[in-house]
N, C-alpha and C positions, 0 to 999 in steps of 0.2 A: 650615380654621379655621371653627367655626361662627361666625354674625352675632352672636352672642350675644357672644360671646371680646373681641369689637371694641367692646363698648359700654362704656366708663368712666364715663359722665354722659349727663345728658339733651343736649348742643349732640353728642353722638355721634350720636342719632336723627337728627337734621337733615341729617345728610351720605349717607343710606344713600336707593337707589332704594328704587321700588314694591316691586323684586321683592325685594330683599333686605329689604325689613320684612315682606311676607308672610313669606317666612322665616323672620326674626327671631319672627313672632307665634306659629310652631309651633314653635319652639327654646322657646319660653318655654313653653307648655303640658307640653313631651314634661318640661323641669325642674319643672316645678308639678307634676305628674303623680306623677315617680318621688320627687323632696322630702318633699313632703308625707305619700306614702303611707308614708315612712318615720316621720318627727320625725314626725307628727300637725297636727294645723292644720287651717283655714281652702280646702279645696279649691274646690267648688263655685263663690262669690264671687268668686276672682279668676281663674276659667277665664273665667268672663264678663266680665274686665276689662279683657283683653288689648288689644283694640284701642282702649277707649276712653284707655286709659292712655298707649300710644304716642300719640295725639292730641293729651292733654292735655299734654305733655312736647314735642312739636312745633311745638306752638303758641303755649303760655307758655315762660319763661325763670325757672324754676327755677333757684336759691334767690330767686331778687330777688321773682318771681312766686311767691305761696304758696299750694300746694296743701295741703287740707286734707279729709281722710279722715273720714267721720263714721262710729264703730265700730271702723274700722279695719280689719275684716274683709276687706277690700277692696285693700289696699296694697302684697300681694307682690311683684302685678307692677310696681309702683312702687320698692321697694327692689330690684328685678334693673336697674333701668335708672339706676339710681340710685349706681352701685359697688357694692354690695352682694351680685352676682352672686358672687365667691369664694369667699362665708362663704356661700351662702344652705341650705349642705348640714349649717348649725350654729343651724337656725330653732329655738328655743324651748327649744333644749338650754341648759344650764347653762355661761355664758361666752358664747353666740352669739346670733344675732340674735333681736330678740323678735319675738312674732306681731302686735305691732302696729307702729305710727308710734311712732318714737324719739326723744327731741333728740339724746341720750347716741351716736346712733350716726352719726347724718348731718344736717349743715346744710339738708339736704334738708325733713327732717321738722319740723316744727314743736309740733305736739300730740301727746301719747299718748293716746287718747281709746278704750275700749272698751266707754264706754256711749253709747246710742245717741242721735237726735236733738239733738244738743250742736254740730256741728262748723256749722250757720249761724249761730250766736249768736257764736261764734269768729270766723267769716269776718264777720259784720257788724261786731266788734269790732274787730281787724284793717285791714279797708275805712277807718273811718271815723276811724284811727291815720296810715294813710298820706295819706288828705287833708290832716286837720290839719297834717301834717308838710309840707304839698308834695311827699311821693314821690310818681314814677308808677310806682307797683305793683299788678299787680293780683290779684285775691285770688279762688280758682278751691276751690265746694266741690263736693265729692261727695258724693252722698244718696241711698241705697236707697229706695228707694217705701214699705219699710216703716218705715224711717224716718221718713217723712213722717206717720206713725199717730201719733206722739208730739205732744203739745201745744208743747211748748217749740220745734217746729221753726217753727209754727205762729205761735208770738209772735215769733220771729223773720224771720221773713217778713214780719208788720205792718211793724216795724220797717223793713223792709230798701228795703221797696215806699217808706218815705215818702220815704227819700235816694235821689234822683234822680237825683246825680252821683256816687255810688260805684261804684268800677272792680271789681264784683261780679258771678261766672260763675255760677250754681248750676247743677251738673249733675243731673239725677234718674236714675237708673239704674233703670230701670222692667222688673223681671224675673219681677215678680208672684210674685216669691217670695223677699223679701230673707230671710226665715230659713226658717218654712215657710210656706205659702200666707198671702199678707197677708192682711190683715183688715177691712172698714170701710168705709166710703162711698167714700171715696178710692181703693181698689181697685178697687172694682166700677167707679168712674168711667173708670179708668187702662183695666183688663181692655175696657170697652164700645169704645175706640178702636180695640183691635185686630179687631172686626168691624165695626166700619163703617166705609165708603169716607170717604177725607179732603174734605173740605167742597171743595177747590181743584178735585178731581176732578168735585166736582155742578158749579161754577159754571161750568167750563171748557165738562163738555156744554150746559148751560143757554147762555153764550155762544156755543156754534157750531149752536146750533138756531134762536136767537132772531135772530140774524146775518145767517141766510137773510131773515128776514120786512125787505123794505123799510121806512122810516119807523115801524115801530109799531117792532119786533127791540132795535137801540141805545136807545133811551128806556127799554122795560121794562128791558132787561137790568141798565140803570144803577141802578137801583126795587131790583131783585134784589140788586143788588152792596152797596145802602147796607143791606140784612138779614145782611150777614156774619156780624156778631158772633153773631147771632143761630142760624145755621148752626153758628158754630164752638162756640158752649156746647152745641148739641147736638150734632157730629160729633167732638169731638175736645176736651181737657180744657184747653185754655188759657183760656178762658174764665175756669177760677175763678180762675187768676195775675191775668190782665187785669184783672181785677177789683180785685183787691189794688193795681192800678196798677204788676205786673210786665212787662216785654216777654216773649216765647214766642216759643221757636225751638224745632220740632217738628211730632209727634216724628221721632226719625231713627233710624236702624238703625244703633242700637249695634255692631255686629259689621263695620259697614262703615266702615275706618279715614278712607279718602277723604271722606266722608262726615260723620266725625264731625269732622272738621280744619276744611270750610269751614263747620259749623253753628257753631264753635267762635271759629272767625274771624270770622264776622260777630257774633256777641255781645262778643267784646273792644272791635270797633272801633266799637261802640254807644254805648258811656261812660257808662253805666249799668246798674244791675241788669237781668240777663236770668237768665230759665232755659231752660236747653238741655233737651230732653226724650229722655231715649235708650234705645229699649226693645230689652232686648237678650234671651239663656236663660241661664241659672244654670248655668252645668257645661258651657259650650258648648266643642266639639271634644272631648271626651271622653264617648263613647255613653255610658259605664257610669254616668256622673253627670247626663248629659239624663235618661236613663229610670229614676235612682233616684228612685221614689214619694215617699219619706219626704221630705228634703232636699236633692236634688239634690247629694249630699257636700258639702253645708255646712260640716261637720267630719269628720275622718276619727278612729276610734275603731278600736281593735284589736277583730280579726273573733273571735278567742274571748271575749270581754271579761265577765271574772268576777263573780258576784251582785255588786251593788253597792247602797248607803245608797239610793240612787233606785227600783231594783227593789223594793225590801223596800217602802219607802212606796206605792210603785204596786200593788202587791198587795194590801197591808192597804185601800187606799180603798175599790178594788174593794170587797173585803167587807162595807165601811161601808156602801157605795155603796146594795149590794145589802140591808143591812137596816134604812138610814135612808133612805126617800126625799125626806126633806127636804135632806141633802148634795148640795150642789150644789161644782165645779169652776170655778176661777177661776185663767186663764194671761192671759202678759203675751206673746203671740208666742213661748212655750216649752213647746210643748203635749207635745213628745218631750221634748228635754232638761230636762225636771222632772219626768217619769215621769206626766204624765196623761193623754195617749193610748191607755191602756187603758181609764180609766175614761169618755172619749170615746167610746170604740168601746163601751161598755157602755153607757151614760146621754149621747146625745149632745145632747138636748136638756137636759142639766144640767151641761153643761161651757160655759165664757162664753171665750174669748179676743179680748179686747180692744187685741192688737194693743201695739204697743211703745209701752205708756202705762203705767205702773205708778201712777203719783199714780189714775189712771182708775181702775185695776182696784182697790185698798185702796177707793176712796170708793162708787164700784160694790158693794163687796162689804160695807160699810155697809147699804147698800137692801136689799142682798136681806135679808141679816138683820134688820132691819126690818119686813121682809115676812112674816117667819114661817120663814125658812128657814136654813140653818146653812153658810154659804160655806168653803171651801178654797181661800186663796187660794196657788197654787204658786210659788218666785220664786226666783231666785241670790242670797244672804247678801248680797253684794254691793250688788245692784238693790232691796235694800230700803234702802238708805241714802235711793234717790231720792224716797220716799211718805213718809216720816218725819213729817211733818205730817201725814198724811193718817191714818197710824196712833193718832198722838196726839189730834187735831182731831177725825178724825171717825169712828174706829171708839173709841178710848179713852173719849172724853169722853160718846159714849154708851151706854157700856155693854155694845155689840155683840158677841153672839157669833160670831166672826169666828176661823177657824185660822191662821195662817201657817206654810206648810211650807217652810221656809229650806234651798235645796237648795246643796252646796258651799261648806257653814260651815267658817269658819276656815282651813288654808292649803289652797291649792289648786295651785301650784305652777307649771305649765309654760305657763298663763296671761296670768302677770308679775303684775304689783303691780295694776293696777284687777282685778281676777279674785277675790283674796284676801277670805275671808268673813270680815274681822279686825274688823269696828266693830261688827256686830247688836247682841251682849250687851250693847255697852257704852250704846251709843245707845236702845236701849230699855230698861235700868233704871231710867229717869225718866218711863217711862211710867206712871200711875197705872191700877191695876188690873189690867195686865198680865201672864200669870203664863208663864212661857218654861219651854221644858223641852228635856235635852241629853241624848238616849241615847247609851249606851256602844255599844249594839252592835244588830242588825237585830233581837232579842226584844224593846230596848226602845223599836224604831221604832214596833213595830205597838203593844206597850202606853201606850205613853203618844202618839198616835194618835189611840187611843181614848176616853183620859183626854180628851184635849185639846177633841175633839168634843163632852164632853158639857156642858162650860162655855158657859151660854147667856147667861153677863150680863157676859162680859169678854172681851176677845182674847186668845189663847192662839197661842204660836208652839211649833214645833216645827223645833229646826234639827239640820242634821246634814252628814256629811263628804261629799266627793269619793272616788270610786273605790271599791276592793274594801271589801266589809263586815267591820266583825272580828269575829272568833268570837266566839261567847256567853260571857260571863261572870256566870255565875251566882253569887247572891247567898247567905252565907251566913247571915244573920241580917237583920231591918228592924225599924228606929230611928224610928217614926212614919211618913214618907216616905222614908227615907233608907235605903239598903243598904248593909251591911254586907259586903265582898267580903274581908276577910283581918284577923284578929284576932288579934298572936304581943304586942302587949304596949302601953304607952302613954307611950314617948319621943314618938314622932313619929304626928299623927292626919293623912294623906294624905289630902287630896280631889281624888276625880281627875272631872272635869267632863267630861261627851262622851267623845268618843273617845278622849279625854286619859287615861279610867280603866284602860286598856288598859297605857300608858305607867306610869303611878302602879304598878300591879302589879306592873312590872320594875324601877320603883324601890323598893317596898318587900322584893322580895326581894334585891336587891342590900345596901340597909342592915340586914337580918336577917343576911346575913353577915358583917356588921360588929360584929351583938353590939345593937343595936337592935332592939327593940321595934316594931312598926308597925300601924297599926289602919289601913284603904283603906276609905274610903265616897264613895256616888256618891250625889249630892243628886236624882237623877232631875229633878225642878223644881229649878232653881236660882234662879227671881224666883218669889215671893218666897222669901229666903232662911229656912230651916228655923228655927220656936226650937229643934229635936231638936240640930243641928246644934252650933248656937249652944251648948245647955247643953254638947255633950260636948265642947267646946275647953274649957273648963275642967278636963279629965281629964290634957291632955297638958303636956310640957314643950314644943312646937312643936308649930303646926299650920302645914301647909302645902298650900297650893291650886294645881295644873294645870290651862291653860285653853286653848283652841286660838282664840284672840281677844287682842285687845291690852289689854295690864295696864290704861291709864288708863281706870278708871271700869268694867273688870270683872265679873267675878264674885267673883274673891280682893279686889277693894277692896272691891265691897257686903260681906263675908262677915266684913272684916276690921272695916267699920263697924260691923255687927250685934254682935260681938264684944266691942266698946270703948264701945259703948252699954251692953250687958249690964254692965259692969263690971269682966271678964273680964282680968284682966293675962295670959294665957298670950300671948307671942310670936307674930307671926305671918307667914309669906314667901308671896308672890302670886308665879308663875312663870305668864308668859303669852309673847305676840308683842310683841317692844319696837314703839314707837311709829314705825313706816319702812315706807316702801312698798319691799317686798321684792322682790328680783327675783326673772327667770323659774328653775326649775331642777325637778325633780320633787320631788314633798310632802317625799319622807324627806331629800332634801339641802339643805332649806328648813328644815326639824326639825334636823337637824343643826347647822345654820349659827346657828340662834338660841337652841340651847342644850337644846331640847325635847327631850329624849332621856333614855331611863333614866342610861345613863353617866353622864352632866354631873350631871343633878338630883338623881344618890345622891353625886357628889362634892358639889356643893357642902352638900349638908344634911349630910354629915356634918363637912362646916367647922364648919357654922355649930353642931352639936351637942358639938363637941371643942374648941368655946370654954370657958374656966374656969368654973365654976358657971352656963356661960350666960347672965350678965351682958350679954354684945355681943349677943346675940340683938337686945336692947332698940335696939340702935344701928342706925341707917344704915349698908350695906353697901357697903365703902369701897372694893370693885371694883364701884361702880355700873357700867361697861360692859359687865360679863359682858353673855355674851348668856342673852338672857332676861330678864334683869333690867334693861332699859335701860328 
């Protein structure tokens, strides 16, 4: 029976010798290994976590003790030791476990967190719940180094350093490469440890040099000993904790279990904030993931893996790249997973990655534009939720010609619920001046691109899907801005938004067999909303909007506003992502599940068309649950 087979919970680690958790630590790699490269996921990051994880689980008393994952990236081997071993062969599929921290699946878990630098602000939250209360719990975070690039970890930190008596661990996992190579002061600071000799080492020769010398030897050495600190901000990074008024335990060799147990033991039994310092490698016990360049298998992506929405954008920049030298590149620590790593490797002095800050990189990219030059700032739909002010405040309000290339709009699927590119649209139609644009397909990545770039007095986004690209759909006719993709008659005027036009297509020929009429146009800009638009709802007895984002506040509500401001009495139905954070499962069983489908969308229009005179059109739709319509 493997060591693995005997683990039900963490008080199971506790009973197991040396030899049998070394063991145990290669049963868990050889299942991370073969799991992973199946489902997909998170490899790289939790090969490196192996032993600190068993530490963290031997040392604290989970669930009482709350561990808390920041990203989450990080927490497989936490759910194999956790119970979760039986199912772990069901990661991210549809029904099984997710790729992050759960509540839903174990008392274990406490946060699902899959954006970055958040989980000190939780644990200082947390910490300062169980005082108030008189619990003794103590509350144990974990934090990639590039984590630490992010502001918010940073304000939490202030924070954390002032309460003295919080029963608070933070561990740093310092692997110089929480996604790809970190970035930032804090880096190079972390990275400079690793070639210089630890400051303990100077003092120890200094004391057995100085030792020999009679009378003079003890005096100086004492002289020497009181300039520690001063050693230690240059040999080794506690210094900037210490500073802060954190205690510094470090750093320690990650990878050595023993090792991380007693550094881990003496910070509990401190009774105050400490940070454990643990520098471990990315992909460790697995050759193929130490010497992958790229990411150390960060994520594991299928090895044919077909043109996708991200390639198409990473090509066209290129191009831009090459005939505007004012186009500069702006990542947030996603310089591959947002396709600008080419244009890196083409223009490296015009590529900025700033490291897991996004508020940074939107007001950064403010300046440059400022400056004379035209920034691309690349980001997950998602992670723009987090600059939202910074789009508003300070690229909006002046004006700034600034791109946003929104990569993994709308559902995204095996993810889970934080992943989902479901809020952009909605969250920046109250952007003033902002003009957003939704291609259907990779012809109109690179056109509207292009468009996007040349707007020098406003921000301009451009979002788009996850995975394989769809085929072109070319347009038959244009309406001012608007395309014209299929014209048999004017019951029903379908707009199909993004990649949604693809879908709209299968619904309008599905209700042409039904003896309907259908007109399909794609708004290419959907902010601001088209008057072209606007006048030709007037044409139809229904108009109907498809969006791959969540209905409140839209693109079918702005379209449906525009509409009802015009004067326009024609009817109108918004079909989006109802307002739920969706679980994991792949895009099309996520589409399916919320009603996004040709199927569903030509049954229900043609309900709503086979009403009497289309009178009810006018009403509230009294199966408000459908999906899609929630």
């Amino acid at each position: 029976m493997r060591v693995l087979e005997t683990v039900g919970g963490p008080e199971d680690l506790k009973k197991l010798t040396d030899q049998q958790l070394t063991d145990l630590a290669a049963e868990i790699r050889d299942v991370l290994v073969e799991t992973v490269s199946r489902t997909g996921g998170h490899l790289g990051p939790n090969l490196g976590m192996v032993e600190i994880t068993l530490a963290m689980h031997r040392v604290f008393d989970s669930p009482r003790d709350r561990l808390v994952f920041d990203v989450g990236h990080q927490a497989y081997v936490h759910k194999l030791v956790t119970g979760r071993a039986p199912r772990f062969d069901t990661l991210r599929q549809q029904g099984g476990l997710s790729g992050y921290p759960s509540q839903t699946e174990s008392e274990h878990d406490i946060i699902e967190n899959s954006h970055a630098s958040t989980a000190l602000s939780y644990a200082d939250g947390l910490a300062k719940a169980y005082r108030l209360n008189k619990e003794d719990r103590h509350v144990v975070a974990l934090i990639g180094d590039g984590g630490l690039t992010g502001g918010m970890a940073w304000e939490a930190l202030n924070n954390i350093a002032a309460a003295k008596d919080l029963k608070l661990v933070i561990i740093v996992n310092d692997n110089g490469r929480s996604y790809s190579d970190t970035v930032g002061g804090l880096a190079t600071h972390l990275t400079s440890l690793r070639t210089n000799p630890r400051y303990e080492k100077v003092l120890d020769l200094i004391k057995k040099n100085l030792g020999r010398t009679p009378y003079v030897g003890p005096p100086m050495y004492e002289v020497l000993h009181g300039i520690k600190k001063g050693l230690k901000d240059m040999l080794a990074p506690q210094g900037m904790f210490e500073d802060l008024g954190l205690k510094y335990v470090g750093p320690v060799a990650g990878h050595d279990r023993e090792a991380m147990e007693d550094a881990l033991r003496s910070a509990k039994a401190f009774g105050g904030p400490v940070i454990v310092h643990a520098v471990t490698k990315k992909g460790f016990g697995y050759l193929a993931a130490e010497q992958d360049e790229e990411d150390n298998f960060h994520q594991i992506r299928p090895a044919n893996k077909p043109r996708g929405w991200t390639d198409v954008f990473s090509d066209e920049l290129v191009k831009i790249g090459h005939r505007r030298p004012d186009v500069v590149a702006v990542t947030a620590a996603m310089l591959h997973p947002t396709g600008l790593a080419r244009f890196a490797d083409e223009f490296p002095d015009r590529t900025f990655d700033v490291g897991i800050a996004e508020q940074h990189a939107v007001t950064s990219a403010a300046g440059l534009a400022m400056g004379g030059l035209h920034p691309v700032v690349a980001i997950y739909a998602t992670f723009l939720n987090r600059a939202f002010d910074q789009v508003l405040m300070d690229v909006a309000l002046h004006k700034c010609g600034v791109t946003f290339a929104l990569d993994r709009a709308g559902v995204t699927g095996d993810d889970g619920p934080s992943h989902n590119g479901m809020w952009d649209m909605s969250i920046l139609q109250v952007v003033p001046g902002l003009r957003l644009a939704a291609p259907r397909d990779g012809k109109r990545v690179q056109e509207l691109l292009n468009e996007a770039v040349e707007v020098e007095d406003a921000p301009t986004v451009l979002r788009y899907s996850k995975g394989e690209v769809c085929p072109d759909i070319e347009a038959i006719d244009r309406i001012g801005q608007l395309d014209v993709l299929k014209r048999t008659g004017n019951d029903v005027l379908l707009v199909g938004i993004g990649a949604m036009a693809a879908t709209a297509m299968d619904v309008a020929d599905r209700l042409e067999a039904h003896g309907f009429g259908v007109t399909v146009v794609d708004p290419r800009w959907v902010k601001p909303v088209a008057p072209e638009l606007v006048a030709l709802a007037a044409d139809f007895k229904l108009v109907v909007t498809v969006e791959d984002n969540g209905r409140a506040g839209g693109c079918g509500s702005m379209i449906a506003q525009a509409v009802r401001d015009a004067g326009i009495e024609t009817p109108i139905r918004d079909f989006g992502i109802p307002q739920e954070f969706l679980q994991h499962a792949k895009r099309p069983v996520v589409l399916q599940e919320i009603g996004l489908t040709g199927q569903e969308l030509a049954r229900e229009i043609t309900e709503l068309l086979s009403e009497h005179h289309g009178d009810a059109l006018d009403t509230p739709d009294p199966a408000g649950d459908r999906p899609g319509n929630a």
